[in-house]
mmJSON file of the N, C-alpha and C atoms, coordinates in Angstrom:
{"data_MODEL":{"atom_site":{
"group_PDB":["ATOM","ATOM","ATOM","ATOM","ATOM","ATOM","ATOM","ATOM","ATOM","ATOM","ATOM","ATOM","ATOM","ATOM","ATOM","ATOM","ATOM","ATOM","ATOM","ATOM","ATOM","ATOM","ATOM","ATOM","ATOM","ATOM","ATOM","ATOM","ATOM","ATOM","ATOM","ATOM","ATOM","ATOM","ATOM","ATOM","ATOM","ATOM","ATOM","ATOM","ATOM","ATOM","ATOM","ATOM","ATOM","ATOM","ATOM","ATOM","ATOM","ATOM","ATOM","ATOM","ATOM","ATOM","ATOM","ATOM","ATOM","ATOM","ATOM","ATOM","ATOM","ATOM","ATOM","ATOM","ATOM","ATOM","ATOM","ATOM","ATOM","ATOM","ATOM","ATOM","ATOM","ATOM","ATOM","ATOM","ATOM","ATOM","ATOM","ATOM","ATOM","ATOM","ATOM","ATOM","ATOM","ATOM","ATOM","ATOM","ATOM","ATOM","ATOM","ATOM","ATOM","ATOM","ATOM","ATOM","ATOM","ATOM","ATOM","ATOM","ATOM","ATOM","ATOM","ATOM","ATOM","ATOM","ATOM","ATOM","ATOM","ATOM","ATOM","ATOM","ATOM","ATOM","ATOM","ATOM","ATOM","ATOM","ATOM","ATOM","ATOM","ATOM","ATOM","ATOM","ATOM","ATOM","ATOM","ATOM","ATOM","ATOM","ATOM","ATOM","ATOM","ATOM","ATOM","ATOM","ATOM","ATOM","ATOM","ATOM","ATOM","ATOM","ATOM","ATOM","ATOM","ATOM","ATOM","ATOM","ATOM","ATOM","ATOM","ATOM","ATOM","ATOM","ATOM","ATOM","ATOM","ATOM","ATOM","ATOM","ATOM","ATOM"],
"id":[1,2,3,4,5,6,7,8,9,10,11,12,13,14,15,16,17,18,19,20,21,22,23,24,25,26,27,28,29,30,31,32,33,34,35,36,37,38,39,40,41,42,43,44,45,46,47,48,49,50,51,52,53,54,55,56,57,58,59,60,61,62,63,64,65,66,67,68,69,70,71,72,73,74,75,76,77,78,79,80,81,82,83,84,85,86,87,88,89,90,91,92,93,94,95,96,97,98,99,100,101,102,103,104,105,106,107,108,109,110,111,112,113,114,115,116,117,118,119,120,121,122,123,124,125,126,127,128,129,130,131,132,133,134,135,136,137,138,139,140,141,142,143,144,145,146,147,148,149,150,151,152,153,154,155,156,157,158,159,160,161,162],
"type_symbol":["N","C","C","N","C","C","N","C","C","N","C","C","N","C","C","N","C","C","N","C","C","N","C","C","N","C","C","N","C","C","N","C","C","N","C","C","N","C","C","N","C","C","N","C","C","N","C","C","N","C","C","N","C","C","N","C","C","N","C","C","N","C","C","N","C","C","N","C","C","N","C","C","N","C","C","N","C","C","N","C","C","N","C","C","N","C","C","N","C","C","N","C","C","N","C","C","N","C","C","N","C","C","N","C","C","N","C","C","N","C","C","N","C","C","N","C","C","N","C","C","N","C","C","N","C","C","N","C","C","N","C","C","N","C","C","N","C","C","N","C","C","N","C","C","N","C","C","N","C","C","N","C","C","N","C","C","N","C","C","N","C","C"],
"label_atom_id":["N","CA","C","N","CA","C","N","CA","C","N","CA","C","N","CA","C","N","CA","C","N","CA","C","N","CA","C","N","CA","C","N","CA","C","N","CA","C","N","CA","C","N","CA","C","N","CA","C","N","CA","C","N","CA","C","N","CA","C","N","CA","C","N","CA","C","N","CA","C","N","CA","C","N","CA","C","N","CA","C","N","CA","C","N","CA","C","N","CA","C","N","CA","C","N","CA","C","N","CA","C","N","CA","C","N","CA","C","N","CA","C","N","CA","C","N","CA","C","N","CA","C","N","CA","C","N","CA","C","N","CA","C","N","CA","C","N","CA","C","N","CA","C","N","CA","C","N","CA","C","N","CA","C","N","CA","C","N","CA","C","N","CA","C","N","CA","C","N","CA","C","N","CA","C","N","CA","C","N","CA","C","N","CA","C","N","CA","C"],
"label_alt_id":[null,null,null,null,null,null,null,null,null,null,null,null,null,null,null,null,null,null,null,null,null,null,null,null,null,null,null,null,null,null,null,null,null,null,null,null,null,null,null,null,null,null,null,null,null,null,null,null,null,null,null,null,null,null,null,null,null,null,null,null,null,null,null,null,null,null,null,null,null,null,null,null,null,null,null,null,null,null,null,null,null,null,null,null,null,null,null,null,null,null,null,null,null,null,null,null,null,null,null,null,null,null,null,null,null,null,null,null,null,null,null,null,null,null,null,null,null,null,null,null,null,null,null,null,null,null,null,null,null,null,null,null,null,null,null,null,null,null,null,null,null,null,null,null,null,null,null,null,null,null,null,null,null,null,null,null,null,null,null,null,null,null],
"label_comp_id":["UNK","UNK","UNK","UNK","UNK","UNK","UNK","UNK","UNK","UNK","UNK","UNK","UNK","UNK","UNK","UNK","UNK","UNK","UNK","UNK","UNK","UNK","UNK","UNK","UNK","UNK","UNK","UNK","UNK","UNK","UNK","UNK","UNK","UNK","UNK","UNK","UNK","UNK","UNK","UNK","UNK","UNK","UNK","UNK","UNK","UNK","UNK","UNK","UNK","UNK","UNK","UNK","UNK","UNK","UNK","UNK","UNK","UNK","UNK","UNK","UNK","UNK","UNK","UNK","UNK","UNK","UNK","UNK","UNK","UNK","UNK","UNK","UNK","UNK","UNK","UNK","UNK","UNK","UNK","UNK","UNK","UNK","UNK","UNK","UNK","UNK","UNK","UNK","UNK","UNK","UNK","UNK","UNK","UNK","UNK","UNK","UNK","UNK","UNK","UNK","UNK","UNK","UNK","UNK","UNK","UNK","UNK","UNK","UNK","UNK","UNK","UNK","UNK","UNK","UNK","UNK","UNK","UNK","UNK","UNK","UNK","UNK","UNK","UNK","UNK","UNK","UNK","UNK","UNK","UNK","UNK","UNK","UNK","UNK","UNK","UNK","UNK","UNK","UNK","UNK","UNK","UNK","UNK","UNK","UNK","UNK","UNK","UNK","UNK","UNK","UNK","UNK","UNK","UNK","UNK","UNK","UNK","UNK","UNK","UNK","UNK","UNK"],
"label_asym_id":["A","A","A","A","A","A","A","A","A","A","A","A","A","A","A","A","A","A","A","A","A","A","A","A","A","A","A","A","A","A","A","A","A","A","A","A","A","A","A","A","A","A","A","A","A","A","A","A","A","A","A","A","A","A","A","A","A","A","A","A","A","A","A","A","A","A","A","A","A","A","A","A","A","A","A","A","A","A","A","A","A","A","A","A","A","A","A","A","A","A","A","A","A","A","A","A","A","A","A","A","A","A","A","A","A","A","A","A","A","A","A","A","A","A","A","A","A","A","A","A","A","A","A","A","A","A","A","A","A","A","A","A","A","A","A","A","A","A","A","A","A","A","A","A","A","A","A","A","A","A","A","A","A","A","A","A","A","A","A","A","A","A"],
"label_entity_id":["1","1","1","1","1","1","1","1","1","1","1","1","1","1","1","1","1","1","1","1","1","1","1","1","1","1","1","1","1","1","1","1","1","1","1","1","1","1","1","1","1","1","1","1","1","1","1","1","1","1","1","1","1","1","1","1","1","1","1","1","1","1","1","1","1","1","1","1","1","1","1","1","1","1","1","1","1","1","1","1","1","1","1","1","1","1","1","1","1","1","1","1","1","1","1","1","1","1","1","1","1","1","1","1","1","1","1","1","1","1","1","1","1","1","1","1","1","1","1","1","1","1","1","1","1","1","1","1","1","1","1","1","1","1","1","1","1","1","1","1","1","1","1","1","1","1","1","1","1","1","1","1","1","1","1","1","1","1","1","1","1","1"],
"label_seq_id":[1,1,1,2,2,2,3,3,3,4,4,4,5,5,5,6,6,6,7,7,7,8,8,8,9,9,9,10,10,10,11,11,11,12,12,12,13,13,13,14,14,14,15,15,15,16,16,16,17,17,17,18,18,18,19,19,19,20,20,20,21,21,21,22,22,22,23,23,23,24,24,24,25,25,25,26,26,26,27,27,27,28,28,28,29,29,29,30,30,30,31,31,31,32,32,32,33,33,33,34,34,34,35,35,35,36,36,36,37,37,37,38,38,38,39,39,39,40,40,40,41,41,41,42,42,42,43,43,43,44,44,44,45,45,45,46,46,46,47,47,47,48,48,48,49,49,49,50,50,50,51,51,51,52,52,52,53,53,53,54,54,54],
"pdbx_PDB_ins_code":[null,null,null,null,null,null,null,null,null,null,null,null,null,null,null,null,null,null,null,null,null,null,null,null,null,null,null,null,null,null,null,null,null,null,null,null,null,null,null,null,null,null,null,null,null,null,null,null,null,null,null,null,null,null,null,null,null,null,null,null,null,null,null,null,null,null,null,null,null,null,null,null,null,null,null,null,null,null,null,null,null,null,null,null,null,null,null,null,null,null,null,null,null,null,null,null,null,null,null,null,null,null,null,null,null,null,null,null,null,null,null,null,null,null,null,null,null,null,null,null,null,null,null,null,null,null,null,null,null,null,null,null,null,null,null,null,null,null,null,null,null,null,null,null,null,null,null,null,null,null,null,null,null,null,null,null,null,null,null,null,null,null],
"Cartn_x":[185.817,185.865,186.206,185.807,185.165,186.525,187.19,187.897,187.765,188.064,187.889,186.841,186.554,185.482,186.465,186.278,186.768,187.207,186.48,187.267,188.191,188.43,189.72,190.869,190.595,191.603,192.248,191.513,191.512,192.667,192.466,193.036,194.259,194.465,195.973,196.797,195.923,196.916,197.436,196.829,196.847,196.682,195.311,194.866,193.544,192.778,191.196,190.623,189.306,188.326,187.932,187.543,187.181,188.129,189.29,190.51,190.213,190.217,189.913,188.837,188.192,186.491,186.819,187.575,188.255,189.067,189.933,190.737,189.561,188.656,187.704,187.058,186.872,186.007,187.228,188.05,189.1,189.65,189.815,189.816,188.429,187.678,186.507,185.665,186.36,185.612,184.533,183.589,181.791,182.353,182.372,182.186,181.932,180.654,179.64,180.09,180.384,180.152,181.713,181.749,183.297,182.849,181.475,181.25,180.768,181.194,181.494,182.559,182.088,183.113,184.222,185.361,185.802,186.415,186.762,187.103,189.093,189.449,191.065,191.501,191.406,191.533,191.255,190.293,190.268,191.242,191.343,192.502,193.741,194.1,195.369,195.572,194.602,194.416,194.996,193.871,193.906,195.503,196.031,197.433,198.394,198.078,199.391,198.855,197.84,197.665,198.445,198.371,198.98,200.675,200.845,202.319,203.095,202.193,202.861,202.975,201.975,201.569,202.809,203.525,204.601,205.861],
"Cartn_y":[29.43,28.386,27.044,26.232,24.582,23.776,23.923,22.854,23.518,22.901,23.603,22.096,22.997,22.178,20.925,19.937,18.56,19.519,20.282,20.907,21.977,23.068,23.613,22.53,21.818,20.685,20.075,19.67,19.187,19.754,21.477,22.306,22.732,22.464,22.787,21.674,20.523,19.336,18.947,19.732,19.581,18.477,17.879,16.357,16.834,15.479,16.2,15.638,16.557,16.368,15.114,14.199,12.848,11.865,12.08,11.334,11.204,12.847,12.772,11.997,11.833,11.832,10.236,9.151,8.196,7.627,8.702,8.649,9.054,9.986,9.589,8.334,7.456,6.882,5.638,5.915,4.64,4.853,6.085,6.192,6.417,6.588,6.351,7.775,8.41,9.928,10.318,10.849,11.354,12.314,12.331,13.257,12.669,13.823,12.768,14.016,14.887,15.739,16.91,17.498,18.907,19.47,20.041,20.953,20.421,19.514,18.384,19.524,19.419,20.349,19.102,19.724,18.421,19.07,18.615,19.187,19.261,19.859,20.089,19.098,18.445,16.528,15.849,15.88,15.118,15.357,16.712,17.119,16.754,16.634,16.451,14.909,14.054,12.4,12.38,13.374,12.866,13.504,14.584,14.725,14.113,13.288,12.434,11.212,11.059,9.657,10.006,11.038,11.839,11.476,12.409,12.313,10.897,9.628,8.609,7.981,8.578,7.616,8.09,9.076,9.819,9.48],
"Cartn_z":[153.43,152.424,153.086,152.735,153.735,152.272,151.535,150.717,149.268,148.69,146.878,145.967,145.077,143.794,143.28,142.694,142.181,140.684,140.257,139.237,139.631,140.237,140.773,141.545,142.17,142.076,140.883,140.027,138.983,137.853,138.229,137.306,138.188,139.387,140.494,140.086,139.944,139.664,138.295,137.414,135.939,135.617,135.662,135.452,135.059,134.421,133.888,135.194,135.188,136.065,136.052,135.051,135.129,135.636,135.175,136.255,137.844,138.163,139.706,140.418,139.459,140.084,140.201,139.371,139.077,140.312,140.747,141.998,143.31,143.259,144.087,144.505,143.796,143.635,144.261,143.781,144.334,145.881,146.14,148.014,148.43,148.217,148.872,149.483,148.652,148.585,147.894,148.801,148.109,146.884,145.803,145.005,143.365,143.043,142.259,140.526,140.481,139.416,139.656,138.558,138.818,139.939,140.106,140.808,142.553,142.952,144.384,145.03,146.223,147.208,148.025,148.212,148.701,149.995,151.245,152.267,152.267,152.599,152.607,152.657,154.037,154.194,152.649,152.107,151.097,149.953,149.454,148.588,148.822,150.193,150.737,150.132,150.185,150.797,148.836,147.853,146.47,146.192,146.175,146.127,146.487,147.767,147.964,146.87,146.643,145.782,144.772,144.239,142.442,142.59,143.84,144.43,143.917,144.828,145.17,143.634,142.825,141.508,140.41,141.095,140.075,139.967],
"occupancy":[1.0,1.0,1.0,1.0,1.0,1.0,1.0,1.0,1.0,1.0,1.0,1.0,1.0,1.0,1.0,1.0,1.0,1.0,1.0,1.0,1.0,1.0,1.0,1.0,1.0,1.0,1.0,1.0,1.0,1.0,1.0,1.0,1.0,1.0,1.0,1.0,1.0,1.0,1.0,1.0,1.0,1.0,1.0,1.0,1.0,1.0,1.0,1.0,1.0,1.0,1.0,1.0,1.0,1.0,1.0,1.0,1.0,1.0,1.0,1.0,1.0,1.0,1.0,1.0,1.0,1.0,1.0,1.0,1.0,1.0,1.0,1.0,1.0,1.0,1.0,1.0,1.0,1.0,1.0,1.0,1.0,1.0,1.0,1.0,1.0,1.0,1.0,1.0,1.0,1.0,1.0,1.0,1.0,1.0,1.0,1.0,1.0,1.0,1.0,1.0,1.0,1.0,1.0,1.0,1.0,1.0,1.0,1.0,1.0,1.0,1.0,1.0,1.0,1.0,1.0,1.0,1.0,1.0,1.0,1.0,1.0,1.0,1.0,1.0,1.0,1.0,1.0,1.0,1.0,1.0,1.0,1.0,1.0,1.0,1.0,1.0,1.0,1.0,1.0,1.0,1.0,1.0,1.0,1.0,1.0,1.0,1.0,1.0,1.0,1.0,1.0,1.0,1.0,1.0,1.0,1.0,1.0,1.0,1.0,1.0,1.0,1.0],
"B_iso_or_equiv":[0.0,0.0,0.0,0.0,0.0,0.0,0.0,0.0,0.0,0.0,0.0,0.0,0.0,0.0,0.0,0.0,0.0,0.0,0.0,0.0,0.0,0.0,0.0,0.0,0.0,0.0,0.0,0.0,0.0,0.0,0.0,0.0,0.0,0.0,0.0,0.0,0.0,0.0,0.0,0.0,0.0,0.0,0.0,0.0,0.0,0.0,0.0,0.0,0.0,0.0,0.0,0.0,0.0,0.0,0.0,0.0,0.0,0.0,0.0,0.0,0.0,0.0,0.0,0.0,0.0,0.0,0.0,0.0,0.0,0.0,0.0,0.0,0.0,0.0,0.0,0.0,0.0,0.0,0.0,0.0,0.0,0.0,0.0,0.0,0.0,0.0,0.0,0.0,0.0,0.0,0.0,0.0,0.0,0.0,0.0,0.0,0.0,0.0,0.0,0.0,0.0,0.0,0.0,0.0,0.0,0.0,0.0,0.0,0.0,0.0,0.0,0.0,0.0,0.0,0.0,0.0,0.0,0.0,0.0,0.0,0.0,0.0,0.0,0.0,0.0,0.0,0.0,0.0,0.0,0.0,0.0,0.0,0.0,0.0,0.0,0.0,0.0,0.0,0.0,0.0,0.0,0.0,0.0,0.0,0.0,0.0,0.0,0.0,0.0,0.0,0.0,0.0,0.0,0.0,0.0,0.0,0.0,0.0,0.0,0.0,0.0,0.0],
"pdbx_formal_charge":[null,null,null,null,null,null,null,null,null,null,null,null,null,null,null,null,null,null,null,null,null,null,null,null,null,null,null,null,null,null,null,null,null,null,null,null,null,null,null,null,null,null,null,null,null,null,null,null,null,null,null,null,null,null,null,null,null,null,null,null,null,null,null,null,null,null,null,null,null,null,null,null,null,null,null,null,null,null,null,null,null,null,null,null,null,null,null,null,null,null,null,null,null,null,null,null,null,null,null,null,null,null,null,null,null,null,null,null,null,null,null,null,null,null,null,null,null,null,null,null,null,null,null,null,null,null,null,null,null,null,null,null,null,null,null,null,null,null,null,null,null,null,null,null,null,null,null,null,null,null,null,null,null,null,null,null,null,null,null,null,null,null],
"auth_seq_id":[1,1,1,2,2,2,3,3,3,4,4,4,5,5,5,6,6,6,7,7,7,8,8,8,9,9,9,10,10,10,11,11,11,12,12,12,13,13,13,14,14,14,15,15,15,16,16,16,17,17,17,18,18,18,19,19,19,20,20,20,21,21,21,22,22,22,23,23,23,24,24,24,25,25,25,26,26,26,27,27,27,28,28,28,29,29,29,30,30,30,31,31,31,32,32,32,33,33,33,34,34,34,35,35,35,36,36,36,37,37,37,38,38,38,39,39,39,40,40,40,41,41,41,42,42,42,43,43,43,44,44,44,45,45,45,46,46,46,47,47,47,48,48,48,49,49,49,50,50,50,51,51,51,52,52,52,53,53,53,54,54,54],
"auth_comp_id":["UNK","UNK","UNK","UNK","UNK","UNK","UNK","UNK","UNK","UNK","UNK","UNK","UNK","UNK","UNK","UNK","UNK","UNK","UNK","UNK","UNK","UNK","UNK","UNK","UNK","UNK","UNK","UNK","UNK","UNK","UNK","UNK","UNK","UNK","UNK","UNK","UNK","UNK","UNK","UNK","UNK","UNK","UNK","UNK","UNK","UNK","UNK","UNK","UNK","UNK","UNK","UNK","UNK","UNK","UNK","UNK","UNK","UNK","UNK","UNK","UNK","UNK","UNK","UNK","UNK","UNK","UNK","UNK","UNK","UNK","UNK","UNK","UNK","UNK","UNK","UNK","UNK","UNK","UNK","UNK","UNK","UNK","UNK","UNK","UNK","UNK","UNK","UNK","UNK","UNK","UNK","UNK","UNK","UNK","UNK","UNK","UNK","UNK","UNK","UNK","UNK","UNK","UNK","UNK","UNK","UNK","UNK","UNK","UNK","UNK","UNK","UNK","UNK","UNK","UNK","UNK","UNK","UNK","UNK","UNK","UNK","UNK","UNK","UNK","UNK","UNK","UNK","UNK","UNK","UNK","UNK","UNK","UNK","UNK","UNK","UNK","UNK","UNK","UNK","UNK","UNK","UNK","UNK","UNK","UNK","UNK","UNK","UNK","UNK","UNK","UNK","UNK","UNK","UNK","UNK","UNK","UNK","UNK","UNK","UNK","UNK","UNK"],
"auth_asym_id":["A","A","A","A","A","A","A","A","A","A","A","A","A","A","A","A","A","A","A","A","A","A","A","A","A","A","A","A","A","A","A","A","A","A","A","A","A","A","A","A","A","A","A","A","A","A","A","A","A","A","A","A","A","A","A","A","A","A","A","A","A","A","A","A","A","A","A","A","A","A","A","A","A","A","A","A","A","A","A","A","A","A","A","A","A","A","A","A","A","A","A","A","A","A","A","A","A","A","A","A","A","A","A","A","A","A","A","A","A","A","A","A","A","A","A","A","A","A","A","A","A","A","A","A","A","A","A","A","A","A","A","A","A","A","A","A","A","A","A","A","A","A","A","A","A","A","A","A","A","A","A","A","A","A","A","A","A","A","A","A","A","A"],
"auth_atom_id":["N","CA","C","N","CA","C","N","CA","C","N","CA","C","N","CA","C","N","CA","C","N","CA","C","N","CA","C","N","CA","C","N","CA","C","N","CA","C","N","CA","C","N","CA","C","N","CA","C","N","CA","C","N","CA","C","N","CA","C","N","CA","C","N","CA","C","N","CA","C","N","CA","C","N","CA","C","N","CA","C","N","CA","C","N","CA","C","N","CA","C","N","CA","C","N","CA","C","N","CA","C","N","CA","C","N","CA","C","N","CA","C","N","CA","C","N","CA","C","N","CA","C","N","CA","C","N","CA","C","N","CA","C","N","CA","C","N","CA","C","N","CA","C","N","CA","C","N","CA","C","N","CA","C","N","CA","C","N","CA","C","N","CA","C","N","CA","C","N","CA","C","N","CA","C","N","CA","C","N","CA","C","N","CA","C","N","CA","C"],
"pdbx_PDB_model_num":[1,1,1,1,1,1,1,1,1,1,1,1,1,1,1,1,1,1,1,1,1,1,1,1,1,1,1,1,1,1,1,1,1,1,1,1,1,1,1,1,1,1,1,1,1,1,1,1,1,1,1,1,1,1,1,1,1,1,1,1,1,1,1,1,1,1,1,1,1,1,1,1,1,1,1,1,1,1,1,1,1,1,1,1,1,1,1,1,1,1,1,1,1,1,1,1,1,1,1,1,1,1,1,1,1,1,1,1,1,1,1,1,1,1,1,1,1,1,1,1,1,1,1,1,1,1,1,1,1,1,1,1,1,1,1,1,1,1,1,1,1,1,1,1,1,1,1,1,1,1,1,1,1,1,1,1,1,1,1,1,1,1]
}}}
């Protein structure tokens, strides 16, 4: 397994999928739909964003 879906993230972080895709889009991460693979690095990058935003 290469990272998890923008929607299983979505549902670890207990946030909606359109949020993320939101926070994608604001660090500068490719992901276009729930079903976008995202690489570990990238999950890591959107969790600390969640983290810091808390």
């Amino acid at each position: 397994m290469k990272g998890l879906r923008v929607l299983e993230l979505s549902e670890a972080l207990n946030v909606d999928s359109s949020d993320l895709l939101a926070v994608c889009a604001i660090l500068k991460i490719k992901a276009t739909s729930r079903i976008s693979m995202l690489s570990f690095e990238e999950c890591k990058k959107i969790t600390v964003y969640y983290e810091d935003k808390s």
